[in-house]
C-alpha positions as CSV (number, residue, x, y, z in Angstrom):
1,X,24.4,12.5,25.5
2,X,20.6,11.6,24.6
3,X,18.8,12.1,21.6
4,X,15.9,14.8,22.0
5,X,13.0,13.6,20.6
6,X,12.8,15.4,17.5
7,X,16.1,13.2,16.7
8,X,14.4,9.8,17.3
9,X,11.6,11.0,15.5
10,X,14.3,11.9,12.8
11,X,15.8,8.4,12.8
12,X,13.5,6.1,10.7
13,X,13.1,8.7,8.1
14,X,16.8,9.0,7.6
15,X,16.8,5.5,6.9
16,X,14.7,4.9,3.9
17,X,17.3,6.2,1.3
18,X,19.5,3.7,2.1
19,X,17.2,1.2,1.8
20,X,13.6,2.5,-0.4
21,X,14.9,3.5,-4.1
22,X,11.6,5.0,-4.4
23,X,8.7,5.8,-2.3
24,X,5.1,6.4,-4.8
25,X,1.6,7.2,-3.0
26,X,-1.2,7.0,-5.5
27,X,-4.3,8.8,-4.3
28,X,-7.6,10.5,-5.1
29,X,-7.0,13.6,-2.8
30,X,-10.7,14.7,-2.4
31,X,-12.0,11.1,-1.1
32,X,-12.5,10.3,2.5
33,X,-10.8,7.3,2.2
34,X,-7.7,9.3,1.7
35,X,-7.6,11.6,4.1
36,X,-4.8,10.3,6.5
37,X,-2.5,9.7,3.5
38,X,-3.5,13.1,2.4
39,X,-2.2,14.7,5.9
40,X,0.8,12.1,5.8
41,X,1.6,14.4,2.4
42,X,0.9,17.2,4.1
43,X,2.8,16.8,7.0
44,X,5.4,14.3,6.3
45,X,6.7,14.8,2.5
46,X,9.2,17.7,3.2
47,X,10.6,16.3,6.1
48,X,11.2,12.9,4.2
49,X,12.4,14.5,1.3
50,X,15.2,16.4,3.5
51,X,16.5,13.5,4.8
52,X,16.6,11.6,2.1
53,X,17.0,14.1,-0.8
54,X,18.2,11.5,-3.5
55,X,15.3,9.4,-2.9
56,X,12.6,9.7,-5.4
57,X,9.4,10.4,-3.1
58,X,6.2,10.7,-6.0
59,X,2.7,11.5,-5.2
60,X,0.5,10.5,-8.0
61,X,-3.1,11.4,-8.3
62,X,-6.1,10.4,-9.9
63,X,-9.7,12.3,-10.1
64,X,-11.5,8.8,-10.4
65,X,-13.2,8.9,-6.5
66,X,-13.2,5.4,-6.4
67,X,-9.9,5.2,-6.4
68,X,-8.3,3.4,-2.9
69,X,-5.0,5.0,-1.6
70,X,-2.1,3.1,-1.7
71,X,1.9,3.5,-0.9
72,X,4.6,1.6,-2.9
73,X,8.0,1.6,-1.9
74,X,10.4,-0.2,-4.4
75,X,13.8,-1.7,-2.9
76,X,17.0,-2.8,-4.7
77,X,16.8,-5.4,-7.7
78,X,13.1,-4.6,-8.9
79,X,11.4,-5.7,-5.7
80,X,8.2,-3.9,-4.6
81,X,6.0,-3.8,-1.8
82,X,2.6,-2.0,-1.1
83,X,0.4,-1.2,1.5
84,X,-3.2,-0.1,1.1
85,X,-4.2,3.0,3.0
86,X,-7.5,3.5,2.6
87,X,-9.4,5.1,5.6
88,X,-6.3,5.4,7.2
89,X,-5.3,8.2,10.1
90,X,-1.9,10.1,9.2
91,X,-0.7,7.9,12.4
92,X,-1.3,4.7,10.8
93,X,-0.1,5.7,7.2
94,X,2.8,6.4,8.9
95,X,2.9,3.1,10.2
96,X,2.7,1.4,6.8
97,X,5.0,3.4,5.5
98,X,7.6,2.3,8.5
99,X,6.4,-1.0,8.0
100,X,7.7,-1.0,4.1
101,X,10.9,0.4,6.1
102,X,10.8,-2.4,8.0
103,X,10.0,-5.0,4.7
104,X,13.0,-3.6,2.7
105,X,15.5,-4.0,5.5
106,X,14.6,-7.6,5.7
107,X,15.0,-8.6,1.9
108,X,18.5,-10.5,0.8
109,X,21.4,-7.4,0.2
110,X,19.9,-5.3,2.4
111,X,20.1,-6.1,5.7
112,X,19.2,-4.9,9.1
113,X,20.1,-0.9,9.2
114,X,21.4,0.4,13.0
115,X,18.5,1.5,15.4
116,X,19.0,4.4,17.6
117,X,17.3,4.5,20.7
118,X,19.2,7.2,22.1
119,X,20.9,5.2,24.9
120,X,24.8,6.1,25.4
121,X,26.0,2.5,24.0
122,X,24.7,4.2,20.9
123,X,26.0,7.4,20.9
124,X,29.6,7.3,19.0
């Protein structure tokens, strides 16, 4: 038994909530330079927050246009990572956000969360 794809595209979001405490995107929703987080919102947020339903997932605006676009994602014992999205396509703010994924697993208490590739040895 394989995963389909919609599964594999399932897997990484499933994982944040054991390892994000809280995802934040702070934005100015009518600049360009945050259109792709914008879409990301758009596209992304309910499927996220499904998944990971205890997981606080905040969007935060601002009306000053100046304003860059940026994710945080805050792990266990206070630490914090952020990535700045500006000018970003919803591709690559979804790449930042899998890379704060990938930044959380690596801290101390967290540790490296199973990958699923959808090959047999890792179908239970």
């Amino acid at each position: 038994l394989f995963l389909n794809a919609v599964e594999k595209k399932m897997a990484w979001r499933a994982a944040m909530g054991p390892t994000i405490q809280e995802l934040r995107i702070l934005l100015n929703p009518s600049a360009t330079q945050s259109t792709g987080v914008t879409s990301f919102i758009k596209n992304q947020y309910s499927f996220i927050k499904a998944l990971n339903p205890s997981m606080p997932f905040l969007v935060r605006e601002s009306s000053d246009s100046s304003y860059a676009p940026v994710i945080y994602a805050r792990y266990a014992f206070g630490e914090e990572k952020s990535r700045d999205v500006s000018n970003m396509s919803e591709k690559e703010v979804t790449d930042a956000v899998r890379g704060l994924l990938a930044d959380g697993t690596a801290l101390p208490g967290i540790g490296p969360l199973p990958v699923i590739d959808g090959s047999p040895k890792d179908i239970i």
